[in-house]
C-alpha positions as CSV (number, residue, x, y, z in Angstrom):
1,X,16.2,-17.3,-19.0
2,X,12.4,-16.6,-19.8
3,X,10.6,-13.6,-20.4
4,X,9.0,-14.3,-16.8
5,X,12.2,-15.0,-15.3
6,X,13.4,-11.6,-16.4
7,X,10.5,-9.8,-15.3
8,X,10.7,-11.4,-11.4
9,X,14.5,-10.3,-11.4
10,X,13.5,-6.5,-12.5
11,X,11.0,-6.4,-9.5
12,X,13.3,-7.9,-7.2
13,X,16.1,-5.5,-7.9
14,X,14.6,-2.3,-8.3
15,X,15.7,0.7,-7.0
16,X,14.5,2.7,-3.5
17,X,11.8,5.1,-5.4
18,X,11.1,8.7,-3.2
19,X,8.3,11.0,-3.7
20,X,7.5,14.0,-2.4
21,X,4.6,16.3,-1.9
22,X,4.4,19.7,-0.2
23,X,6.0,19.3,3.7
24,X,5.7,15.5,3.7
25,X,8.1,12.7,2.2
26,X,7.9,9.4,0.9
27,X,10.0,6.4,0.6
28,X,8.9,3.6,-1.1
29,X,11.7,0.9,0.0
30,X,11.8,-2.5,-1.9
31,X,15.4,-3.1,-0.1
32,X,14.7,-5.9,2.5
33,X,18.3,-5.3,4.0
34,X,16.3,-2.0,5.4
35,X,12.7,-3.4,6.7
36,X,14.3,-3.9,10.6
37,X,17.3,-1.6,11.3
38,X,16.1,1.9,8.7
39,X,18.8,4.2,9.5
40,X,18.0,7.7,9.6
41,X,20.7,8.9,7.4
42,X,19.1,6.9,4.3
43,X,16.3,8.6,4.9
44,X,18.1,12.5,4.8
45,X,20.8,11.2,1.9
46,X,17.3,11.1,-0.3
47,X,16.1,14.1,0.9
48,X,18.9,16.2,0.3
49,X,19.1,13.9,-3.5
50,X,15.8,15.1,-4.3
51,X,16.6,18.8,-3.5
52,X,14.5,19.7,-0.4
53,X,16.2,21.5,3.0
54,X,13.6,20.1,5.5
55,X,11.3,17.6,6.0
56,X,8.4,17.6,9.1
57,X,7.7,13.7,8.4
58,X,8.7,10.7,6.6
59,X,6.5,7.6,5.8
60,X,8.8,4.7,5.0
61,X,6.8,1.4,3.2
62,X,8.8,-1.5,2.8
63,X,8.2,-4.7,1.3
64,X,6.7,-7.6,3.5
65,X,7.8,-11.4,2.2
């Protein structure tokens, strides 16, 4: 396998990244499985992952082939 082989395989694969700043919070999704049918309870699972108790919005960006 090449170096740029490698390197497509790492950006394919990588993980759902969240962010979060004061009462809003972000999920950058590079799962494709999600783009359609995003259920809910992803979106809390994180939430409750990253330590907050509530949320007033979520912003969910997900890849686009």
């Amino acid at each position: 396998i090449e170096n740029n082989q490698i390197t497509n395989m790492d950006q394919k694969y990588k993980p759902i990244y969240a962010e979060a700043s004061g009462n809003t919070f972000l999920i950058f999704d590079y799962l494709d499985k999600y783009e359609h049918d995003f259920d809910e309870n992803i979106i809390r699972q994180h939430h409750k992952s990253y330590g907050f108790e509530k949320i007033d919005s979520c912003l969910v960006l997900t890849k686009v082939n």
